[in-house]
C-alpha positions as CSV (number, residue, x, y, z in Angstrom):
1,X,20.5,-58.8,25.1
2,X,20.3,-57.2,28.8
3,X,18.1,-55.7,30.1
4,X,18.6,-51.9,31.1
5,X,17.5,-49.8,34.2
6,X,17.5,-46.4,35.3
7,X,19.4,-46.5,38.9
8,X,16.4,-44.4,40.0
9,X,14.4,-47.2,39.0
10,X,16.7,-49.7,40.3
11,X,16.7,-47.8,43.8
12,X,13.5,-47.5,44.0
13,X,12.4,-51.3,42.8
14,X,15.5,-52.8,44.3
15,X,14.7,-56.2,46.4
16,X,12.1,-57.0,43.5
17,X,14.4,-56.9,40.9
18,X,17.1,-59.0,42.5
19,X,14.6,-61.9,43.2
20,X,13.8,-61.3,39.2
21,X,17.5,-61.4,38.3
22,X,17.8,-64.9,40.6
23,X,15.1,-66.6,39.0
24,X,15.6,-65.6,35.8
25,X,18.8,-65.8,35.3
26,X,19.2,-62.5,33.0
27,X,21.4,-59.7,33.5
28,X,20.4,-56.1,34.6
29,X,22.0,-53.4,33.4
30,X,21.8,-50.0,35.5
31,X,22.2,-46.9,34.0
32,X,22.9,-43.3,34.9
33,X,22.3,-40.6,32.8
34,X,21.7,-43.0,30.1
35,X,25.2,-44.4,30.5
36,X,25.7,-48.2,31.9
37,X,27.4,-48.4,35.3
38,X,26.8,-51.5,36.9
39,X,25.7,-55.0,36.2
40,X,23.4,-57.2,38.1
41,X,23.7,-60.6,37.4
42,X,22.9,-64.1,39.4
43,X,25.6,-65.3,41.6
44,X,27.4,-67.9,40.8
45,X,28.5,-69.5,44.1
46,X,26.3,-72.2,45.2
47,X,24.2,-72.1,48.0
48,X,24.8,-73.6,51.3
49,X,23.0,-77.1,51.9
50,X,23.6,-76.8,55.5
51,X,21.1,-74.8,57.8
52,X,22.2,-71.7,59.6
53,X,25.6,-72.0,57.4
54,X,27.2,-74.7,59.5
55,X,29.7,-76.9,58.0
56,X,27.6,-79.8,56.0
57,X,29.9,-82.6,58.1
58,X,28.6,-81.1,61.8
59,X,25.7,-83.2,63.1
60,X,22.8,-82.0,65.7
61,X,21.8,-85.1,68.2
62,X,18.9,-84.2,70.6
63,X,17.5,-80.6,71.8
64,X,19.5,-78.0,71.3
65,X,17.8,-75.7,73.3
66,X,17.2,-77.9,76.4
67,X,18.3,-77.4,79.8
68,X,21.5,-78.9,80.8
69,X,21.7,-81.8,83.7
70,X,24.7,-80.0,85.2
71,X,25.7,-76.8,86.2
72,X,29.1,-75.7,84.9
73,X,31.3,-72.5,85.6
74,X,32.0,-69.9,82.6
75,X,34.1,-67.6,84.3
76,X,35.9,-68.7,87.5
């Protein structure tokens, strides 16, 4: 059985309750004026393995952040 909400509750308790939802697993069930209107359930995609969302075949070699040796021209 779900458990149910008031969306006044939900608003107000929000963040928490999706992290509860995550871990869980359970579905929330928000109500207005006693009626259900929305569902909040774990997603089922699968997360990214990759950091920052790149594409899991791209590769970083050395310093990303380093100076280059070179100068090069962006707009000429």
């Amino acid at each position: 059985m779900a458990v149910t909400i008031s969306a006044s509750q939900f608003k107000a308790r929000c963040l928490g309750l999706m992290d509860q939802v995550a871990s869980s697993g359970e579905v929330l069930v928000i109500t207005k004026n006693g009626q259900p209107v929305a569902e909040l359930h774990p997603c089922g995609l699968a997360r990214r393995p990759s950091p920052f969302g790149l594409h899991p075949a791209v590769e970083i070699h050395g310093d990303l952040l380093a100076p280059i040796d070179s100068p090069w021209a962006a707009l000429e």
